[in-house]
C-alpha positions as CSV (number, residue, x, y, z in Angstrom):
1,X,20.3,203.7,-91.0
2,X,17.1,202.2,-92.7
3,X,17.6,199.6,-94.9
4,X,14.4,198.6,-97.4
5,X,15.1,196.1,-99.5
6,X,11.7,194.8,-100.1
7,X,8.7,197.0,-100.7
8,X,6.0,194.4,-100.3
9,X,5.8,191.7,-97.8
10,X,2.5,190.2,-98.1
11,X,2.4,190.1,-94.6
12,X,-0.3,192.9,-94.4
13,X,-3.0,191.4,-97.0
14,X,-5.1,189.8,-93.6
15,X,-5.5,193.7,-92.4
16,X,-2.6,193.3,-89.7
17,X,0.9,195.1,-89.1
18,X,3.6,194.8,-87.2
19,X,4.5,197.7,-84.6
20,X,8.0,198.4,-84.1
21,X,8.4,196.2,-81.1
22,X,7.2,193.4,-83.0
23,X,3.6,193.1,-81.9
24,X,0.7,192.0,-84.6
25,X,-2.0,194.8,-84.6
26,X,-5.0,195.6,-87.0
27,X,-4.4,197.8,-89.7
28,X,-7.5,199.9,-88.2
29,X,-5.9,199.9,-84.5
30,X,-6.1,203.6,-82.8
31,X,-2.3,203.4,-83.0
32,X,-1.6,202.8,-86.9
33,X,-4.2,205.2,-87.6
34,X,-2.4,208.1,-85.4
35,X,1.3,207.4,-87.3
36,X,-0.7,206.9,-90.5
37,X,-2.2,210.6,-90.3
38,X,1.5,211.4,-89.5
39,X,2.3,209.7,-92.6
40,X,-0.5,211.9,-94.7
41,X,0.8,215.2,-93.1
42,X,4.0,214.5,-93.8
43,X,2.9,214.0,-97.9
44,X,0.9,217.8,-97.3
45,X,4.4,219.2,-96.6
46,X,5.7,217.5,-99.3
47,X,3.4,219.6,-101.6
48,X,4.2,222.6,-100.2
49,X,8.0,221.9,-100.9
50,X,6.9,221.3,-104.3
51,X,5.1,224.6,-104.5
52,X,8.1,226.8,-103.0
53,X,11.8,226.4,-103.1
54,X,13.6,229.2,-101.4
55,X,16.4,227.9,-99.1
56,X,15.4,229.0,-96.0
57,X,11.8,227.7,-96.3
58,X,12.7,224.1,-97.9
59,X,15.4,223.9,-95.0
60,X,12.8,224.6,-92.6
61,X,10.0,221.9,-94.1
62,X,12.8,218.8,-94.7
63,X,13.4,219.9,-90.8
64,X,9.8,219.3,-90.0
65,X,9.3,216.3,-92.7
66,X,12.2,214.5,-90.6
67,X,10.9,215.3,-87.3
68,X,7.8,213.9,-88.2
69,X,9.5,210.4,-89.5
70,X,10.7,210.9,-85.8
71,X,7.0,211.6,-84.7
72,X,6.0,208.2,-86.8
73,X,8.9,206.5,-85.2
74,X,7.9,207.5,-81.9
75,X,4.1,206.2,-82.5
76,X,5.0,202.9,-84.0
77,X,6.9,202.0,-80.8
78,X,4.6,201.3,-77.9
79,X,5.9,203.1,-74.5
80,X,6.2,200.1,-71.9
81,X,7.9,199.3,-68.6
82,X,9.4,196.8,-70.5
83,X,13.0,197.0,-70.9
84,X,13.6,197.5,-74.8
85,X,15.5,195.3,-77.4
86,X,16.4,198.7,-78.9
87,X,16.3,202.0,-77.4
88,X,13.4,203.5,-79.1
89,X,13.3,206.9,-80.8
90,X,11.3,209.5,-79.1
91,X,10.3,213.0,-79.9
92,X,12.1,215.6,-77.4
93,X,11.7,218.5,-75.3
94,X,14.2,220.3,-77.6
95,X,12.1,219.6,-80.7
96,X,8.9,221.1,-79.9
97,X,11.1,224.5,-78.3
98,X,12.8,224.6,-81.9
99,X,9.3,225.2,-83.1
100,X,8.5,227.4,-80.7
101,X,11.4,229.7,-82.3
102,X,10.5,229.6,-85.4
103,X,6.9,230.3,-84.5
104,X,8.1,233.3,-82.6
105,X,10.6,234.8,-85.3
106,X,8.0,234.3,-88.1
107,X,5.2,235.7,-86.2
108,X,7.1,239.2,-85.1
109,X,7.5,239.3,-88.7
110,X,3.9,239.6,-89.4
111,X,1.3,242.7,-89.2
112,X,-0.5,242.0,-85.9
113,X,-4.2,240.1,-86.7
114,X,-7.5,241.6,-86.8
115,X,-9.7,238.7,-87.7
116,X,-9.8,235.3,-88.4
117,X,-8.0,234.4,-91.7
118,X,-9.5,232.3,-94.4
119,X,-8.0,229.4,-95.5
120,X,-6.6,230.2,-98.8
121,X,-4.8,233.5,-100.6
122,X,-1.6,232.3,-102.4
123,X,-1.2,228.6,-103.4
124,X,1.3,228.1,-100.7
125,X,-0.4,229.1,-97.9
126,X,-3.3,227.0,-99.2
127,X,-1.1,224.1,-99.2
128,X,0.4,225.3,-95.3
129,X,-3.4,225.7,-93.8
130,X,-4.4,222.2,-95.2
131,X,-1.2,221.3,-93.7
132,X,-2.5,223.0,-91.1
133,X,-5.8,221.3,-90.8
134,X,-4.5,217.6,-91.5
135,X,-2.0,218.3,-88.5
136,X,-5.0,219.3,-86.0
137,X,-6.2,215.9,-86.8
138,X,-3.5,214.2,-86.2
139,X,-3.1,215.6,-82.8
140,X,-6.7,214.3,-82.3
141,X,-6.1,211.0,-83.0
142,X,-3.0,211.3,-81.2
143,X,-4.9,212.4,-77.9
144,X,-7.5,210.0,-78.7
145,X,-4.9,206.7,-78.7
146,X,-3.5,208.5,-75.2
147,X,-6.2,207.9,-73.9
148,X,-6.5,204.4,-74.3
149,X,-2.1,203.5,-74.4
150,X,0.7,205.2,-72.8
151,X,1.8,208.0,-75.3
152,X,5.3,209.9,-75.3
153,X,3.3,213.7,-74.4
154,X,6.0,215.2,-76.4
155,X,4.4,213.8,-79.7
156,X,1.2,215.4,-78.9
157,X,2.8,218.5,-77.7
158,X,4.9,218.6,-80.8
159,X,2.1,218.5,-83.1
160,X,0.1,221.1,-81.5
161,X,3.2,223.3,-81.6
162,X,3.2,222.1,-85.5
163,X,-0.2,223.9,-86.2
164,X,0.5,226.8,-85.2
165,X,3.9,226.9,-86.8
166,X,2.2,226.0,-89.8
167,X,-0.4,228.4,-89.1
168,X,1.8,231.7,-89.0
169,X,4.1,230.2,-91.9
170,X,0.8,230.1,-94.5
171,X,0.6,233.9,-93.2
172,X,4.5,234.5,-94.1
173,X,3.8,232.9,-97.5
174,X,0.6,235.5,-98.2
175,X,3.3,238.4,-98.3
176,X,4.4,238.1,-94.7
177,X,0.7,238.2,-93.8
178,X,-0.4,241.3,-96.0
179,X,-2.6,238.9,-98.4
180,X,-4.5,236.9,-95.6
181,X,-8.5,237.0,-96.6
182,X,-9.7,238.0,-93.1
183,X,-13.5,236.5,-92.1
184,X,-15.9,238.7,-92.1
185,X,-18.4,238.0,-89.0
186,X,-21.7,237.9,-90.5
187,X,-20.9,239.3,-94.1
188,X,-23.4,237.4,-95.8
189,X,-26.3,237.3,-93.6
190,X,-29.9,238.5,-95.1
């Protein structure tokens, strides 16, 4: 359990933080930025719930919106060879196949595509493909602090498997994929 009793600590106002194994780092480190975008998709979701409220699909985003306080977790604690004060929380194998599941019993669900899709149609799947978009980025900067620190690959592999989840759900939300604006190669040249 978390316990926050204090929601300031003034300890930040020189632009540091504290990782989770206790190490000072500026707020602009590779690392911070990486759970920081996790932090910012996390929020995106948060809209979407906001926007839509069926049981099934609220279920499914808290799912996600948890796993990705587990994807923050996971980030704020450096992998070392160090032997840990507390086992830290990594992201799993088994997380990123339960989004391969969903991906798969969503997308057999849809009308096969024809095009690339636009980014838009029904307020929802607005909200999924900047989701969408926000979780790309974050995968980035994820790859991008790999290559300079030891990573967990699950996390990276998790949030790749994230896009496309939230990919084929912002198709399920434009009427199981029958309201996607499709691009339109070259529709408005002269």
């Amino acid at each position: 359990m978390v316990y926050l009793n204090r929601i300031y600590t003034k300890s930040g106002d020189g632009g540091e933080t504290s990782l989770g194994d206790g190490r000072r780092v500026p707020k602009t480190d590779l690392r911070i930025r990486a759970y920081g975008g996790v932090d910012e998709l996390n929020s995106v979701l948060g809209l979407v719930l906001a926007a839509r409220s069926t049981d099934e699909f609220a279920r499914r985003l808290t799912h996600l919106q948890n796993d990705l306080f587990d994807v923050g977790a996971d980030l704020c604690v450096p992998e070392s060879d160090e032997p840990p004060a507390h086992t830290p929380l990594r992201v799993t194998e088994a997380q990123v196949e339960q989004l391969e599941h969903w991906i798969d019993a969503v997308n057999e669900r849809l009308s096969p595509l024809t095009s690339f899709i636009l980014p838009g149609g029904s307020v929802v799947a607005a909200h999924l493909h900047h989701a969408r978009t926000v979780c790309r980025r974050v995968e980035i900067g994820v790859l991008e602090l790999a290559a300079h620190e030891r990573v967990n690959p699950q996390v990276a592999i998790y949030l790749n498997r994230l896009s496309d989840l939230l990919f084929v759900l912002a198709r399920a939300a434009n009427d199981n994929g029958r309201g996607d604006v499709l691009w339109v190669p070259g529709a408005n040249r002269t």
